[in-house]
Each structure stands twice: as structure tokens, then as C-alpha cells.
C-alpha positions as CSV (number, residue, x, y, z in Angstrom):
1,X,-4.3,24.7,12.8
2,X,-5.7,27.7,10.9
3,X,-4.2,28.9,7.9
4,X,-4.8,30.5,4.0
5,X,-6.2,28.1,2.0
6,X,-3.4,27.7,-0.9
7,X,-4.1,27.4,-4.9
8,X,-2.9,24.7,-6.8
9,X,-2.8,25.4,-10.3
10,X,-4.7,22.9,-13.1
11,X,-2.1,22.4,-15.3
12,X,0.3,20.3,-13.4
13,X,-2.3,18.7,-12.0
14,X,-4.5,17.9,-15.1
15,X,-1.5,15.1,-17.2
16,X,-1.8,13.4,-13.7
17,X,-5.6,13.1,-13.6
18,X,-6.2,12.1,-16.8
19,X,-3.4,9.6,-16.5
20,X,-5.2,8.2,-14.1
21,X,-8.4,8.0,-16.2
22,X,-7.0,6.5,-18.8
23,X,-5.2,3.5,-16.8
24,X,-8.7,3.1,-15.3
25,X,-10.1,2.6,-19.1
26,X,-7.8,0.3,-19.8
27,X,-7.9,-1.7,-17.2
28,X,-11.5,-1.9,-17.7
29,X,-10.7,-2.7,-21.6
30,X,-7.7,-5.0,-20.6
31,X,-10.6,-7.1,-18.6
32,X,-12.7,-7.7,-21.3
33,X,-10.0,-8.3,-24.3
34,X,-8.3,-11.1,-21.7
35,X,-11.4,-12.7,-21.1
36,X,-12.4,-13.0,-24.7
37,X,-8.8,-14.2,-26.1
38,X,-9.3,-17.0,-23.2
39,X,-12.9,-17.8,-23.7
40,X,-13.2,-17.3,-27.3
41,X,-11.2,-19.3,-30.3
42,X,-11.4,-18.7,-34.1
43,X,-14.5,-20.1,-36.0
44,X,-13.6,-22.9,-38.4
45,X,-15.7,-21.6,-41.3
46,X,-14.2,-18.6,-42.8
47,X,-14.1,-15.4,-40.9
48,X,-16.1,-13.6,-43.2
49,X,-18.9,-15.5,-41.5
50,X,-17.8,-14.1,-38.4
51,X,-20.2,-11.8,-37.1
52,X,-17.8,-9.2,-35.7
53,X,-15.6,-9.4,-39.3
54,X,-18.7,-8.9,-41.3
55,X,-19.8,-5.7,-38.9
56,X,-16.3,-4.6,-39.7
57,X,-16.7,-5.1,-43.1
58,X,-19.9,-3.3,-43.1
59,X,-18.1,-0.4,-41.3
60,X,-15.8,0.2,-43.7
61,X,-18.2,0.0,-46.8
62,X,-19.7,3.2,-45.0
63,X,-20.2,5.8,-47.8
64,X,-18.7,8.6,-47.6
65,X,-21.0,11.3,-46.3
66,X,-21.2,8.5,-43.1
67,X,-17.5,8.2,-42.9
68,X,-16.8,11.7,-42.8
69,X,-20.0,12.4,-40.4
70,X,-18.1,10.1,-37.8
71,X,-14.4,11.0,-38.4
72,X,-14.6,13.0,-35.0
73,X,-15.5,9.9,-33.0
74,X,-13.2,7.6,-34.8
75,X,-10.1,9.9,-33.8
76,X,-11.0,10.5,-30.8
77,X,-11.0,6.8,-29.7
78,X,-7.8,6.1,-32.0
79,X,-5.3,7.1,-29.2
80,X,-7.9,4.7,-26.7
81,X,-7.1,1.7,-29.8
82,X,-4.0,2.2,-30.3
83,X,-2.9,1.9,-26.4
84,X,-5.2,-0.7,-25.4
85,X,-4.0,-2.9,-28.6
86,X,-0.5,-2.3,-27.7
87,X,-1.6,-3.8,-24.0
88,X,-3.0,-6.3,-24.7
89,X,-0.1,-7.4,-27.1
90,X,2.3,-6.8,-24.2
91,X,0.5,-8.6,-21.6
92,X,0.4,-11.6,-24.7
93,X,3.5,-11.4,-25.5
94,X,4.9,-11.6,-22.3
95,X,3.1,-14.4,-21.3
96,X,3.7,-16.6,-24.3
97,X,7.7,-15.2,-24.0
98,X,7.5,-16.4,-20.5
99,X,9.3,-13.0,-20.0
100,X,9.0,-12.4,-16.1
101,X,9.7,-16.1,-15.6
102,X,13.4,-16.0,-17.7
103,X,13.9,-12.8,-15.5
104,X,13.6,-14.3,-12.3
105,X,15.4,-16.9,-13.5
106,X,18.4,-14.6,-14.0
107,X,18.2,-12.6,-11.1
108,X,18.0,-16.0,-8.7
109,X,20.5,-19.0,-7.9
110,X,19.5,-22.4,-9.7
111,X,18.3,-23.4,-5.9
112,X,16.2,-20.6,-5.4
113,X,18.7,-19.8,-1.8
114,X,19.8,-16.5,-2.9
115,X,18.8,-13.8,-5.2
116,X,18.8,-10.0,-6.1
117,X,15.4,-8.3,-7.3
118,X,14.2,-4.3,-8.4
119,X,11.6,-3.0,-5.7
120,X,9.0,-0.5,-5.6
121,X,6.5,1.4,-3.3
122,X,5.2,4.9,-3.4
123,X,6.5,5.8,0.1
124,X,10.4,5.2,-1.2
125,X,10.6,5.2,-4.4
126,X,12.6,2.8,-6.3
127,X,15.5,0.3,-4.7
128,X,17.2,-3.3,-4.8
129,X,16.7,-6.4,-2.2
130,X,19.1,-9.0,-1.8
131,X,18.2,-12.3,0.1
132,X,19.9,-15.2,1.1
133,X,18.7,-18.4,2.3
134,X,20.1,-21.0,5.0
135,X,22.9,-18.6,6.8
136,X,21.5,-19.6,10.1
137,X,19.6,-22.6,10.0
138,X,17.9,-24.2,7.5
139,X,14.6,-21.7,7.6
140,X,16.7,-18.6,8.1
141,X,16.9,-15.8,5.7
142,X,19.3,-13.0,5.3
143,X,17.7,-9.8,3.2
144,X,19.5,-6.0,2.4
145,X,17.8,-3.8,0.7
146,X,18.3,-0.4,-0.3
147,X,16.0,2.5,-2.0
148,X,15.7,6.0,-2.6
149,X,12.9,8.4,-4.2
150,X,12.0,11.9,-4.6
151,X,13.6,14.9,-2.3
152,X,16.0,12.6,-1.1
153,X,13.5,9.8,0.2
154,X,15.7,6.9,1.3
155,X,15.7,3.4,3.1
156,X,18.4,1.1,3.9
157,X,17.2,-2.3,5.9
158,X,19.0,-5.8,7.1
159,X,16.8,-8.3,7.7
160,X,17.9,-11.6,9.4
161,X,14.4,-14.4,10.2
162,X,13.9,-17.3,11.4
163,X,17.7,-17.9,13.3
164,X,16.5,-21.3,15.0
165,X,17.5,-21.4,18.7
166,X,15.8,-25.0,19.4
167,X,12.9,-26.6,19.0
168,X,10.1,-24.2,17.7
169,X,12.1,-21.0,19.4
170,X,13.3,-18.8,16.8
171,X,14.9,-14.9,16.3
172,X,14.5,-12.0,14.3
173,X,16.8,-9.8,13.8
174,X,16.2,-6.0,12.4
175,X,18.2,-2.6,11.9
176,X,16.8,0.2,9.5
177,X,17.1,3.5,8.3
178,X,14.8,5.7,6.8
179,X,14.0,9.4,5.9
180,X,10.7,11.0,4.9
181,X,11.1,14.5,3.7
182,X,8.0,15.4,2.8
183,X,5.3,13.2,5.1
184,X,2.3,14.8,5.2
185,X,0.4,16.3,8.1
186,X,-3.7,17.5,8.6
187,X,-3.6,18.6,12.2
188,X,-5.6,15.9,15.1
189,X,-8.8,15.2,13.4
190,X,-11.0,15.6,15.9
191,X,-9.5,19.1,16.3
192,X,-10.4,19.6,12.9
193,X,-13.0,22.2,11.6
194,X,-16.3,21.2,9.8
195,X,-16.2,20.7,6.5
196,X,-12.2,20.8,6.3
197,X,-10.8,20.3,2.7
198,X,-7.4,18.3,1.8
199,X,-5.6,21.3,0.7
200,X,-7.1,23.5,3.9
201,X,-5.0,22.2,6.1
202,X,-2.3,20.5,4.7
203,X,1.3,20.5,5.5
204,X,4.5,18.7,5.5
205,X,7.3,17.3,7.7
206,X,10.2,15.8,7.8
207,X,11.0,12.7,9.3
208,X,14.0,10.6,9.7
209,X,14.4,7.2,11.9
210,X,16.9,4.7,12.9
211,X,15.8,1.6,14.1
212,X,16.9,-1.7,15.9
213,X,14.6,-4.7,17.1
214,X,15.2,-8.1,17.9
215,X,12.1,-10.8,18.0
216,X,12.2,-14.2,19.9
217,X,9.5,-16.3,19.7
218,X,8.4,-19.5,17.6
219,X,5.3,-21.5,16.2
220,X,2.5,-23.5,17.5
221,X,1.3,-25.8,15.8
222,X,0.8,-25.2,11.8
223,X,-0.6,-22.1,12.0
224,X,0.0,-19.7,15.2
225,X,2.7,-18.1,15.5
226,X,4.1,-15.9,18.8
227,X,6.3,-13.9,19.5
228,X,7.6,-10.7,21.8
229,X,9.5,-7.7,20.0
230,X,12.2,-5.2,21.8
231,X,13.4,-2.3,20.2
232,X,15.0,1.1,20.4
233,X,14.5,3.9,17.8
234,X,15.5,7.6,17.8
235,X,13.2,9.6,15.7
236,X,13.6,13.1,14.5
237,X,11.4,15.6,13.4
238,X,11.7,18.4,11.5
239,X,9.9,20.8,8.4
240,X,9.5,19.5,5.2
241,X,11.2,19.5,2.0
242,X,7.9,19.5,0.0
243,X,8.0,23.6,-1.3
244,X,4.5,23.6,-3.4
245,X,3.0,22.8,0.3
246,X,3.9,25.0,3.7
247,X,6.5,23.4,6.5
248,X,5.3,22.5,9.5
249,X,7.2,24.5,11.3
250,X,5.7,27.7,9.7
251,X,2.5,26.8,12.1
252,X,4.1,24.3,15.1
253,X,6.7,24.3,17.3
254,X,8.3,21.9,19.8
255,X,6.2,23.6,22.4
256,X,2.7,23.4,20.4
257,X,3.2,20.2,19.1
258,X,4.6,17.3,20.4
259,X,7.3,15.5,18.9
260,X,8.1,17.9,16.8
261,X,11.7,19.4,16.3
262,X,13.6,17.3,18.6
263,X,15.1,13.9,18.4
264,X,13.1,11.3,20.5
265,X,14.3,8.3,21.2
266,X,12.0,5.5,22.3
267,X,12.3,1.7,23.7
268,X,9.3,-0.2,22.5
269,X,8.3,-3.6,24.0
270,X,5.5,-5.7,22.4
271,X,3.6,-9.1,22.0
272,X,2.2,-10.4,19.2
273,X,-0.4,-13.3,17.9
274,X,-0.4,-14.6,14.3
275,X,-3.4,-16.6,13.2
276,X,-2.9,-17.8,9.7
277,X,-5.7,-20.1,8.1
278,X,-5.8,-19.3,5.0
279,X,-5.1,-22.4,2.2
280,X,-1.7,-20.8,0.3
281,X,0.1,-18.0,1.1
282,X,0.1,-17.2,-2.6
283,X,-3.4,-16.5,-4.2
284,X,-5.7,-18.0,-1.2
285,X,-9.0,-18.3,-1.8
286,X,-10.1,-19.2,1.6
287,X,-9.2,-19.2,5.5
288,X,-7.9,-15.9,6.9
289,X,-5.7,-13.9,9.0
290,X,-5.6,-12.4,12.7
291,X,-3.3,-10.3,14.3
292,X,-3.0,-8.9,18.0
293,X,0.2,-6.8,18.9
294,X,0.3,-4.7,21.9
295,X,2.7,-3.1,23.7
296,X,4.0,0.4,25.5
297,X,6.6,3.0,24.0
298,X,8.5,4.8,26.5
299,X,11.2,7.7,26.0
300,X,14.2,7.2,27.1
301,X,17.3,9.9,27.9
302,X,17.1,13.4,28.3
303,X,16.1,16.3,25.9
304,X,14.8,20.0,26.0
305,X,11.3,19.4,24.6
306,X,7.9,20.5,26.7
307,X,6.6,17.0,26.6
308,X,7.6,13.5,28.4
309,X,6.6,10.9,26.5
310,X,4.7,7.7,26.8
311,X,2.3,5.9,25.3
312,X,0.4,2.1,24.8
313,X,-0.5,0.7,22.0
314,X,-2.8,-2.3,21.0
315,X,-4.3,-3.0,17.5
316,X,-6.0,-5.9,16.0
317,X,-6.6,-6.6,12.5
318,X,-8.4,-9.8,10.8
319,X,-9.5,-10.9,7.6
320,X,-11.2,-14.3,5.8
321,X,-11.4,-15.0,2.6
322,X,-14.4,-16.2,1.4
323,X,-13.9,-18.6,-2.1
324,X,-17.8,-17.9,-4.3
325,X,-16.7,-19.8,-7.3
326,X,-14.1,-20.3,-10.2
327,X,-12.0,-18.8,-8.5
328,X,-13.9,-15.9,-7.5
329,X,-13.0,-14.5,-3.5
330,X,-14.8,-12.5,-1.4
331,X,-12.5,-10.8,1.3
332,X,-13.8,-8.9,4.1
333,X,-11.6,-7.3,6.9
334,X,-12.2,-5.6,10.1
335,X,-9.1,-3.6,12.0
336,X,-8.6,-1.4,15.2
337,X,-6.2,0.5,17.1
338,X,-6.0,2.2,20.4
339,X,-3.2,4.3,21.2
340,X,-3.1,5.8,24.7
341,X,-0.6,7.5,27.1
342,X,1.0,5.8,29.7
343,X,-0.5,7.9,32.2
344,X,-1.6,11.8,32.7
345,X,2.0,13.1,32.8
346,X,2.5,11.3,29.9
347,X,1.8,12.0,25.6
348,X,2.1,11.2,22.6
349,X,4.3,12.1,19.2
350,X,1.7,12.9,17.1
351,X,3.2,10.5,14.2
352,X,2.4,7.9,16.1
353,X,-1.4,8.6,16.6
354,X,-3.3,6.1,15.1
355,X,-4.3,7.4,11.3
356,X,-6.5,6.4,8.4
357,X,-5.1,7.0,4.6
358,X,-2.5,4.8,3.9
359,X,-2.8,1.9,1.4
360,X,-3.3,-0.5,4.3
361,X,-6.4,1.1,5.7
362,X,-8.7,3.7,3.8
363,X,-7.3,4.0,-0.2
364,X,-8.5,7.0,-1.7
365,X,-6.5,9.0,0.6
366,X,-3.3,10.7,0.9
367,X,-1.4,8.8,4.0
368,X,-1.4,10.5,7.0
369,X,-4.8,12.4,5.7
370,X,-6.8,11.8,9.4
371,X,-5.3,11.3,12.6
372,X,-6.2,10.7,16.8
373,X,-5.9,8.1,19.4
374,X,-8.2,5.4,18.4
375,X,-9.1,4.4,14.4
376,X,-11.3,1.5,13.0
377,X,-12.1,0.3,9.9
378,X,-14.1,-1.9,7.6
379,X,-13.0,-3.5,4.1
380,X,-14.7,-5.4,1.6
381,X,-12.4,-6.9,-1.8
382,X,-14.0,-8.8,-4.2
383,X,-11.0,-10.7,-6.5
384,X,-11.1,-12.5,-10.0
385,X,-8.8,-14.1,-12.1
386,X,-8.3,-12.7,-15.5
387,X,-5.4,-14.1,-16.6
388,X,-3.3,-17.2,-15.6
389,X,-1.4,-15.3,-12.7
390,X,-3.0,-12.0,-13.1
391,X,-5.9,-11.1,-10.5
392,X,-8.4,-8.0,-10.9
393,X,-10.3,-6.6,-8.2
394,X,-12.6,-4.5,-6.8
395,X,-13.1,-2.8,-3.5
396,X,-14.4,-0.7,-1.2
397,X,-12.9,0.8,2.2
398,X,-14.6,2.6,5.6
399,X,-12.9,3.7,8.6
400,X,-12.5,6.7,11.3
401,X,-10.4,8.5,13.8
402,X,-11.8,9.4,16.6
403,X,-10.3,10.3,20.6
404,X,-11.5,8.0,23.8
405,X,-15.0,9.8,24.5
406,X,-15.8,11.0,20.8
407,X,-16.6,7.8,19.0
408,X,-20.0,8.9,18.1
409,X,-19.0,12.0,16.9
410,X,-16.2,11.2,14.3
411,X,-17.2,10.5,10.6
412,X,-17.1,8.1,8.8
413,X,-14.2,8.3,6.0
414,X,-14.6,5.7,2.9
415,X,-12.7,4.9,-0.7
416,X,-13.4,2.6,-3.0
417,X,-11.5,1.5,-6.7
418,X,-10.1,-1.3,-8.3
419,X,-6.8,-2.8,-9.4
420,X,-4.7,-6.0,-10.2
421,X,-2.5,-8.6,-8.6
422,X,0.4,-10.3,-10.5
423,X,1.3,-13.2,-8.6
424,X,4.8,-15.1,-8.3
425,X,5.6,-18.5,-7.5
426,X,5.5,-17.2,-3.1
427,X,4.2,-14.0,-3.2
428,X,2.9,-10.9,-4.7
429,X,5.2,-9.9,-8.0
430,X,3.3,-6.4,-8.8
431,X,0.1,-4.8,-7.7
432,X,-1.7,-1.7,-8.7
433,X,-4.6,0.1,-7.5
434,X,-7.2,3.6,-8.6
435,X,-8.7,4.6,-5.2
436,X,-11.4,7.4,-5.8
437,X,-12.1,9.2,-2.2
438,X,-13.9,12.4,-0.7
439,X,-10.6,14.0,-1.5
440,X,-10.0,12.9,-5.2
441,X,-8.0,10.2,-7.0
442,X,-5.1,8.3,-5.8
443,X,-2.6,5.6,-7.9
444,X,-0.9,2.5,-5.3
445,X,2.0,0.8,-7.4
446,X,3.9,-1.7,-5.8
447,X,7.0,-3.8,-7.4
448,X,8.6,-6.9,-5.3
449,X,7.3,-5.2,-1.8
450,X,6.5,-6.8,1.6
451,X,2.6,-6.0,2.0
């Protein structure tokens, strides 16, 4: 879709940017200040022998013509210092302090069964999750969880796995309900123009769902797991909330695009495989993951748009970890997904093309940035320890969007950064990621989440 390019001005955007910069430098800094409190310890001779004390000493017996000659340099890496000192003292301190440990402590029963915990993820904002433990069976768990975000983002879930039914059968349970003002939207990428830019084509939409799927199905053996999914959603569509960016429905309509402005609800029915080889489910070093779900959406009722709807879908995504040494890990991933109407009568909501730019696929990239049918992608992640449950790593993302007969043709999008892992005792605590892209700079953040 063809419109005026809009301006952004700097200054809003500037504080961000160089926000963004500066947690990158300290990461960076927070790297090497770890590493030497861990590898390094305190000379028994005295520390004036010490060669970093005597360079200091040596620094500040500077006369004064030198002192004044680099007063420029030395306050412009004050604020850096100060910052990265008061880090590193944090990170310290709440190690020693056991802080996050006491916490969870608080927040959960003596027997670990139940519990109530803060969460976080860009898409939502901010919430709570409570869980419970041994309702329905010994390996069932109960979860609610509720959060809300900018422009009236909001998500409300219950959660019931793992009800045993006999033998290695087991149910899932699942009702949710969630509204995106402001998701983004680029147009069908390979409708795209040349050389489009992010801000050429960008628009926003709002989208709300309710949801309700049930899941039967059970393990094999140690490490597969099966199982079938039926569910029922109604989704509606409608312009965003987002003003500094143009509504959708300034340039679509229910009759140009589909899916949009009307309320669509769909009955989904899928199969999935779980492979899971990899040596802990907390910090692995080695084995991997593989995942094959595939299944058809089809509308259901009767409405007034210009579209019937119908589509399939099958994706596959796998991933091995590959341990180099001291607790170094390689991990490299491969994905795909097809996504394909039932038949020629049939289409597809255009939110539920396949797309590249969330944190899951191509980071660097706002979500929803590139969409069509079909989408692979690449990923490689290299991981290292820097502290005793802290992780660092580095990595670097490829994928693209393409429809059935224009593989060749579609480019190549990539993004690559670095970030950190705080792991719990069973899963991921915190993470936090820098993606640099085509497109710019992006910041993941992630508190207590399911990744």
C-alpha cells in the first residue's frame, strides 16, 4: 500500500537510542569486570606492587598542565564509571545477598506446589502468574495470569497441564484473552516495493482475541511427546490506537484486505511432535529440540465480509546445542512454515500469514515487520557463562518471506546482537537482548515469561 512517507522527529527518538548504547557498553564492561573479580584475587604483597595500583598512582601524580590537558576525556567517561561501578556492585551484591533467591522464597510455598511471581514481555507489558501444583494429578499444574501495558494492552490466561487421564494419556486445558491495540502492519512482502523503508509503509492495527483449546495426548518414551489440539477463537480486527503512526483503516478496508474489520471466528485442529534431547531443561549445553505441528483453520458461522476463509498450516522448527568447552555452547537452529488456503475459494487473515520480526525469528526487527505465505530461517547463538547463573551471548539471525512460486526472489532479511540469560532453579528468570537490523536498533526484555 502506497502512502506519504511520515517524519519522526530526533528528539524523542534520540534518549531511546542512546539508551540503548549505553546498555550495550555496559554489558560489554559488565563482561569483563565479572570475569576479572572471578578469575582474579588480591596479591599477597602489598598493592602498591600491584601493577594496575601503581599505574593509578602514576595517574594521579600527573602534573598539572597533563591533568588539565585530559579533563575533557576524564568527564566524559565519569558518567560511563560511575554506572558501570554501580553495576557491577549490584550484580555483587545481589549475589552475595542471595537477593533473588530470598525473593522467590517469599513469593513460593515451602514445597515449591504453589506460588505467585511479577512477569514481563514487551508485547504486554507488565502482569502477575499464579500457579498451582497437584490439582489434578500429581504432574498437573494450574496457572492464571494477568497483565496489561501501553494503550490498554492486556492479557488474561488459565492454564490447566498435564490432567492425567491413564497411563501416559494426558489433557491440557486453555482459555485466553488478549488485546493488541497497536500491532503493527507493512503490507504482504512480496507486494512490497524495492527498496521499501520501516517507516514507508508502516501502520497499525488493532487486534483483540478470545481463545479456547483443549489438548489430549501423552509421552513416549523419555523424550517424545504427542499430542492433537482443538480450538475455537473469534478474532477481531480493527484500526489502531498507535496516533504517532497512521490506522489501518485510513488505507484498507474489509473488502481490500482480508480479515480486516470484522470479527472472525475460526475452529483450528492440529497435531504436534515434540522431540526433546537436550541434557536439562535449564541451561543445556547439549542435545536439542524438534517440533512439527500442522493443522487447518476453518471459519465458522456467518458474517458480511468479502472473503471465506480457510487456510492450512504446517511449520517445523529444530535446534541442537552444541557444548565447545567450559561451558561454552554453540546453538544453531533452522525453522519453516507454510501457510496455504484450504482451496481456491478459500484465503487467508492476513495476521495469520507467516512473518519474520518477532523475537522468536529474525531480532533486529519490529514484529510483524515482513509477512506472506511461506517463511524460513536460520539462527546461530553462541552462549557463555559469566557469572554463576548469568549467561552472555551472542548471535546472529537470517530468514525470509516469500509466496509459493517466489522463493528465489524474496531477500534475505538478517539481525544480529547480544544479550544475557539469568537462570532459575527450572527455567529462564530474566533475559535481555540488543538486536541491530537493516531497520535500526531493537531492546527484548523478558521477566518470568514462557519462551
Amino acid at each position: 500500500m502506497d502512502k506519504p512517507r511520515r517524519t519522526t522527529h530526533l528528539f524523542p527518538v534520540f534518549p531511546a537510542r542512546m539508551a540503548c548504547y549505553l546498555l550495550a557498553f555496559l554489558m560489554f564492561s559488565g563482561v569483563f569486570l565479572l570475569q576479572a573479580a572471578e578469575e582474579n584475587q588480591p596479591p599477597a604483597q602489598d598493592s602498591v606492587n600491584d601493577s594496575t595500583e601503581a599505574d593509578y598512582s602514576r595517574y594521579r601524580s600527573k602534573t598539572t598542565w597533563e591533568t588539565l590537558l585530559s579533563l575533557p576525556g576524564t568527564l566524559l567517561y565519569l558518567p560511563f564509571d560511575i554506572v558501570g561501578e554501580g553495576l557491577t556492585q549490584l550484580v555483587i551484591f545481589t549475589d552475595e545477598g542471595n537477593t533473588l533467591q530470598k525473593i522467590s522464597d517469599f513469593l513460593v510455598s515451602d514445597d515449591g506446589k504453589r506460588g505467585l511471581y511479577p512477569t514481563s514481555a514487551p508485547p504486554i507489558g507488565v502482569g502477575l502468574k499464579f500457579f498451582q501444583k497437584g490439582l489434578f494429578g500429581e504432574e498437573s499444574k494450574l496457572s492464571l495470569s494477568a497483565s496489561r501495558g501501553l494503550r490498554t494492552r492486556q492479557k488474561y490466561q488459565f492454564k490447566v497441564s498435564r490432567i492425567q487421564l491413564g497411563g501416559p494419556i494426558a489433557a491440557d486445558v486453555l482459555a485466553k484473552y488478549h488485546i493488541q491495540p497497536d500491532e503493527y502492519f507493512f503490507g504482504v512482502e512480496s507486494a512490497a516495493p524495492e527498496g521499501t523503508d520501516v517507516d514507508d509503509n508502516r501502520t497499525n492495527y488493532l487486534l483483540e482475541q478470545t481463545y479456547g483449546e483443549f489438548r489430549l495426548g501423552g509421552d513416549w518414551g523419555e523424550k517424545l511427546t504427542i499430542k492433537g489440539v482443538a480450538g475455537y477463537e473469534i478474532n477481531s480486527v480493527r484500526g489502531g490506537k498507535n496516533t504517532r503512526y497512521t490506522s489501518l483503516s485510513e488505507l484498507a478496508s474489509e473488502s481490500t484486505l482480508p480479515g480486516f474489520e470484522n470479527d472472525l471466528g475460526l475452529v483450528r485442529l492440529q497435531l504436534e511432535a515434540r522431540s526433546d534431547h537436550r541434557n536439562s531443561g535449564v541451561r543445556p549445553t547439549s542435545g536439542g529440540v524438534a517440533l512439527l505441528r500442522g493443522g487447518i483453520f476453518q471459519e465458522t458461522g456467518t458474517h458480511d465480509s468479502d472473503f471465506d476463509f480457510g487456510f492450512w498450516k504446517l511449520t517445523a522448527d529444530i535446534s541442537q546445542h552444541i557444548h565447545l568447552f567450559h561451558k561454552r555452547t554453540l546453538i544453531l537452529r533452522v525453522a519453516g512454515e507454510l501457510t496455504e488456503p484450504l482451496d481456491a475459494d478459500k484465503t487467508i487473515p492476513f495476521y495469520y500469514l507467516s512473518e519474520l520480526g518477532r523475537e522468536e525469528s529474525v531480532r533486529g526487527f519490529l514484529r510483524g515487520r515482513f509477512r506472506d505465505e511461506n517463511m524460513v530461517l536460520g539462527s546461530a547463538e553462541y552462549r557463555f557463562p559469566i557469572w554463576e547463573k548469568l549467561d552472555t551471548f551472542l548471535f546472529y539471525d537470517t530468514g525470509k518471506v516469500f509466496a509459493d512460486s517466489e522463493f528465489s526472489d524474496a531477500k534475505w532479511k538478517s539481525g544480529y546482537g547480544l544479550g544475557f540469560t539469568f537462570w532459575g532453579k527450572t527455567d529462564v528468570v530474566t533475559n535481555a537482548a540488543l538486536g541491530f537490523s537493516e531497520d535500526g536498533l531493537r531492546f527484548y526484555f523478558g521477566l518470568n515469561r514462557e519462551l
